[in-house]
C-alpha positions as CSV (number, residue, x, y, z in Angstrom):
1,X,32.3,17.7,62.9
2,X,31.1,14.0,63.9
3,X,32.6,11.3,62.8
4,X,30.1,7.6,62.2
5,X,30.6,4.1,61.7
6,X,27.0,2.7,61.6
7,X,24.5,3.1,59.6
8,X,21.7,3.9,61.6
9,X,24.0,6.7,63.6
10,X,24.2,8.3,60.0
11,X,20.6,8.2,59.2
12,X,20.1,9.3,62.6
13,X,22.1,12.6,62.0
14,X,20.7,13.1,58.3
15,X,17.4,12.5,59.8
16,X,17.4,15.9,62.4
17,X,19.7,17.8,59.9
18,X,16.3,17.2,57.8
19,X,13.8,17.8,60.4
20,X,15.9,21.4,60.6
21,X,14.7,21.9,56.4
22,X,18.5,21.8,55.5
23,X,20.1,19.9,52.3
24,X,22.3,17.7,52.4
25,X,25.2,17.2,49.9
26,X,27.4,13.9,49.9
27,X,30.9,13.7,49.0
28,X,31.4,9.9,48.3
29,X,35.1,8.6,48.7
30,X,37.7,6.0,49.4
31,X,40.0,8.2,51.8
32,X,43.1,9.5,51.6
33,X,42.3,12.8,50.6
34,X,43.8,15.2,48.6
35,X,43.0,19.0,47.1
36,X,40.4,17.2,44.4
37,X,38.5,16.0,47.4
38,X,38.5,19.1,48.8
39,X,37.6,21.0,46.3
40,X,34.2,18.9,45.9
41,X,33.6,19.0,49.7
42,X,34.4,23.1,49.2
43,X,31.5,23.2,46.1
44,X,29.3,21.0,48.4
45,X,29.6,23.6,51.4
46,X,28.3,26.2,48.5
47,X,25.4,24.4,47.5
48,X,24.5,22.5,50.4
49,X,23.7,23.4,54.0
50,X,25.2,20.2,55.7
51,X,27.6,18.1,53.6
52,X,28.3,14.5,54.4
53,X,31.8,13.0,53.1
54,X,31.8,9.3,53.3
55,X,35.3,7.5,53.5
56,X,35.2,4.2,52.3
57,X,37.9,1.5,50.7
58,X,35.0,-0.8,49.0
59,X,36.4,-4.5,48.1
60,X,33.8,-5.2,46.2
61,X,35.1,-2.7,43.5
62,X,38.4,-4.1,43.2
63,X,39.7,-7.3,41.9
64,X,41.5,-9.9,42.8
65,X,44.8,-8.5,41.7
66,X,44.7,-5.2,42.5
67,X,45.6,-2.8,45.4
68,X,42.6,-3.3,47.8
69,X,45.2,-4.3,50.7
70,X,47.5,-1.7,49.6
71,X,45.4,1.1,48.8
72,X,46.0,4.0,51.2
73,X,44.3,4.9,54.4
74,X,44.9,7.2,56.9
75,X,41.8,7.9,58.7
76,X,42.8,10.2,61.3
77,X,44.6,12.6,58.3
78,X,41.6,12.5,56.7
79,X,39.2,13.6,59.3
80,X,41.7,16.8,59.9
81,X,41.7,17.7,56.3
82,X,37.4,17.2,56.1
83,X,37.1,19.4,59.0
84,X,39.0,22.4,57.4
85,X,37.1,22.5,54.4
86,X,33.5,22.8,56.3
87,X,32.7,19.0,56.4
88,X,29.5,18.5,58.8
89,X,29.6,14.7,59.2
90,X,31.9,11.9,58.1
91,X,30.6,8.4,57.4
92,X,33.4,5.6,57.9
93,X,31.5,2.1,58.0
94,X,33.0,-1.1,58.2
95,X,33.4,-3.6,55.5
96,X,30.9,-5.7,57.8
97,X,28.3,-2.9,58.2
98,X,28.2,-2.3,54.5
99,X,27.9,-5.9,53.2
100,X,27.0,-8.2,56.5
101,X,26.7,-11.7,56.4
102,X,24.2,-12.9,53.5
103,X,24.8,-9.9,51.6
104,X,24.2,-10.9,48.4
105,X,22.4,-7.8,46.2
106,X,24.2,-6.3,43.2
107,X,23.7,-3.2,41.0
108,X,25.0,-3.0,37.3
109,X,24.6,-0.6,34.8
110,X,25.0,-1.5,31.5
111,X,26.1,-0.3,28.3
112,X,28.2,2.5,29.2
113,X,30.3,0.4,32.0
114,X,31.2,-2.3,28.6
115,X,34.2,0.0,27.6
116,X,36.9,2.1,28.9
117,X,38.0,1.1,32.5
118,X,34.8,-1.4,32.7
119,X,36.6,-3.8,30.2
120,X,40.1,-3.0,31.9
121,X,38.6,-3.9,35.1
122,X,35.6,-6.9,35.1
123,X,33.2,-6.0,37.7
124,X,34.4,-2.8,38.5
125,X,31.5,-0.7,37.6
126,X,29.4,-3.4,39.1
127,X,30.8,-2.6,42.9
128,X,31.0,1.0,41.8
129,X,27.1,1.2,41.6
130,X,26.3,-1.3,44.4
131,X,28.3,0.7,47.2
132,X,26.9,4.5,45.4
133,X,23.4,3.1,46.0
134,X,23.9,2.1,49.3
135,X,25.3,5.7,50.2
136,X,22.5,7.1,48.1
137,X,19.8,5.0,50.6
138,X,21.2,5.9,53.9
139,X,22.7,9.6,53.4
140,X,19.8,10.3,51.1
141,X,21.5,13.6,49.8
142,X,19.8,16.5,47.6
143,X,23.2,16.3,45.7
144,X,26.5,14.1,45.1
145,X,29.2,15.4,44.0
146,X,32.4,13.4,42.1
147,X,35.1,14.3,40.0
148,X,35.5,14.8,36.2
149,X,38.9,13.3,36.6
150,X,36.9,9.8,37.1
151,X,34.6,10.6,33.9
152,X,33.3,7.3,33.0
153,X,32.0,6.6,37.0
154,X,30.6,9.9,36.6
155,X,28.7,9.3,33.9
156,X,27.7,5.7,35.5
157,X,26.3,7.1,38.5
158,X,24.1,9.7,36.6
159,X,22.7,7.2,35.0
160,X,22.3,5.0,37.6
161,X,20.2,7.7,39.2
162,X,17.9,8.6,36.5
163,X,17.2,4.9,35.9
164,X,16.1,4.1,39.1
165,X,14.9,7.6,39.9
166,X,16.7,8.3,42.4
167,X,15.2,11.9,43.7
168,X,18.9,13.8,43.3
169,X,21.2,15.5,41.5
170,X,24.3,14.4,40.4
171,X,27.3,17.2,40.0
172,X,30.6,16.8,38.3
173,X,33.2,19.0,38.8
174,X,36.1,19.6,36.7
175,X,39.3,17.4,37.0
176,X,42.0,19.4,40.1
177,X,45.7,19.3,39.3
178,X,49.2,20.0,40.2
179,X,50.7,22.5,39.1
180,X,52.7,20.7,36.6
181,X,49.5,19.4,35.2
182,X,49.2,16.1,37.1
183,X,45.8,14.9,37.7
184,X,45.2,14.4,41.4
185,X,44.7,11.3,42.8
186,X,45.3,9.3,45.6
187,X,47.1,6.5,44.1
188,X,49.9,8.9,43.1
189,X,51.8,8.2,46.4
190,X,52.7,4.9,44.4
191,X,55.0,6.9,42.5
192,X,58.3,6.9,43.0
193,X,60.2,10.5,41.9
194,X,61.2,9.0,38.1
195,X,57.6,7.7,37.5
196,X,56.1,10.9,38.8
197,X,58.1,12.9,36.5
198,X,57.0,10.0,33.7
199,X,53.6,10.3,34.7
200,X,53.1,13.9,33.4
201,X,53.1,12.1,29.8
202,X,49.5,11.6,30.3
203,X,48.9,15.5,30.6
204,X,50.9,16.3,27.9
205,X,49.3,13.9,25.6
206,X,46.1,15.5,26.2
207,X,47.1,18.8,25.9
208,X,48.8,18.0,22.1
209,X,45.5,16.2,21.0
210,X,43.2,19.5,22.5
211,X,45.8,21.2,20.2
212,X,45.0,19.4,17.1
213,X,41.5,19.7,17.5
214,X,41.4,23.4,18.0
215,X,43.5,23.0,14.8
216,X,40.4,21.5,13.1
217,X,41.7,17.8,13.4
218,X,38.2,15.8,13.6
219,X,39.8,12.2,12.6
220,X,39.1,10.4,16.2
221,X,41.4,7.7,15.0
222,X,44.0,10.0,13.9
223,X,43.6,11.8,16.9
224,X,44.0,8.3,19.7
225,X,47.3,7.3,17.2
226,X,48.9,10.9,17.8
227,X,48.2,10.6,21.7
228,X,48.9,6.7,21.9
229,X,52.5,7.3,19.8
230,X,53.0,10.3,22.4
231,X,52.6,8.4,25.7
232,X,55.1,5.5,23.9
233,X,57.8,8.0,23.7
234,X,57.5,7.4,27.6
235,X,59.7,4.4,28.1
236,X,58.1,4.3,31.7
237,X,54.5,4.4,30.5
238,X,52.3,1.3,29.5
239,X,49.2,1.9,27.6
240,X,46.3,0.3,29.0
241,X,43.8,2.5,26.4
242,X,43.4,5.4,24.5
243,X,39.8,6.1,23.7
244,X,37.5,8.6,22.0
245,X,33.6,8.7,22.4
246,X,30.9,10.9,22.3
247,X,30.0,12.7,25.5
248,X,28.0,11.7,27.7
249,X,26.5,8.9,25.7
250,X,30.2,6.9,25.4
251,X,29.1,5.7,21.9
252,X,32.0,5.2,19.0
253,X,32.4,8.4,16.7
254,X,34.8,8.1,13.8
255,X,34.1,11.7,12.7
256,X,34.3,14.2,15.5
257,X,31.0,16.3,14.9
258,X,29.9,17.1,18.8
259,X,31.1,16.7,22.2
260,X,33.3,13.6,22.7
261,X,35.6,12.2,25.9
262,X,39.2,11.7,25.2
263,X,40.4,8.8,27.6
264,X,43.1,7.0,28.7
265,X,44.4,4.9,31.7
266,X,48.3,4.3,31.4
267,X,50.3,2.0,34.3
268,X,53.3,3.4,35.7
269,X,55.4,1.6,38.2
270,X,52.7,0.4,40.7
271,X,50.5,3.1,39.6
272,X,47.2,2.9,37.2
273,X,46.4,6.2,36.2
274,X,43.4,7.4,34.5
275,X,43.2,11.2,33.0
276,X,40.4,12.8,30.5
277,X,39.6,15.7,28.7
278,X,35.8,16.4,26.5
279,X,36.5,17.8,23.5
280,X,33.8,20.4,22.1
């Protein structure tokens, strides 16, 4: 496995794994790794003949009060764990060789990003799709692959990519969890042992409302109210939102008459935590 800073050393590797007729598949991240990352590197290794993981902390999706100093990193961790699961190439750029001086080019998406963790977080989506694009243009994979667990990114990039016609194909793979039903995520080293047991509220919440739904409950209020009121009983939890829309087109549904995303992003401690499940 080969490890790159620079852009044109990347493009230079994708380039002869090309001129050999292989695919490429690109596992875009912010380090840290854990068994979700793996698990899309592992899917990419199925479909792909060379997979690409990129490890990136991008500033330009965080704002100013969150945890872009404090967000993990452990590079040399990381590159052990990419090599095990079949990883052909890392891509590790500097904040300089992504956005140099005069860098001043911006992709948004709209619609879709006006919601859920776009209105939690202003300009979020906005660095989302400027640093996917950029990754897009120099790996130029077949495939990407991303995580259900981050639903509404998900969706963003795939439209981002059939907008501007970007020639691949976007693959979402289900949400990986502990075995107590925690979604994985790297920001749950935040948690301290009493907010990790308080974060499984989020799970459980989810599972009660996919409950009531096989139970025929269709209200999509009714439904957010029973979830929201569970997550309260949490006295460690703080709402951020509990949202229902249909899937993938993120539009509001009162009646529940097709496939709709059940989402919600609850703060705990240090941590913000996002977890979804599509009802259908």
């Amino acid at each position: 496995m080969q490890v790159f800073h620079t852009i044109p050393e990347m493009r230079n590797f994708v380039r002869q794994a090309r001129a050999g007729g292989r695919s490429v598949g690109l596992v875009p991240t912010m380090g840290y790794l854990h068994e979700g990352h793996l698990e899309l590197m592992r899917q990419a290794g199925k479909h792909c003949d060379v997979v690409v993981v990129s490890i990136f902390v991008n500033p330009v999706q965080f704002g100013p009060n969150e945890d872009f100093a404090s967000y993990p990193r452990d590079l040399e961790r990381d590159v052990r764990m990419s090599e095990k699961a079949g990883v052909d190439a890392i891509f590790n750029p500097s904040i300089q060789e992504m956005y140099p001086a005069g860098f001043c080019t911006q992709v948004e998406v709209g619609r879709i990003t006006e919601k859920l963790c776009g209105l939690s977080r202003p300009g979020h989506f906005r660095g989302v799709a400027t640093v996917v694009t950029k990754l897009f243009n120099i790996v130029k994979p077949d495939r990407a692959f991303f995580g259900q667990k981050d639903a509404q990114q998900a969706l963003v990039i795939e439209r981002m990519a059939a907008d501007l016609d970007l020639d691949l194909e976007v693959v979402t793979l289900p949400t990986v969890r502990e075995v107590d039903g925690l979604a994985m995520s790297s920001r749950n080293r935040y948690l301290e042992p009493e907010e990790r047991r308080a974060a499984l509220i989020l799970y459980k919440s989810l599972q009660q409302a996919r409950e009531l739904y096989r139970a025929g409950e269709r209200d999509a209020s009714r439904l957010r109210r029973l979830v929201a009121a569970m997550i309260a009983t949490e006295p460690l939890a703080g709402i951020d939102y509990v949202e229902i829309y249909s899937y993938p087109e993120l539009e509001e549904v009162a009646e529940i008459q097709g496939p709709v995303l059940l989402a919600l992003a609850v703060k705990i401690g240090r941590a913000r935590l996002i977890d979804n499940i599509i009802l259908e």
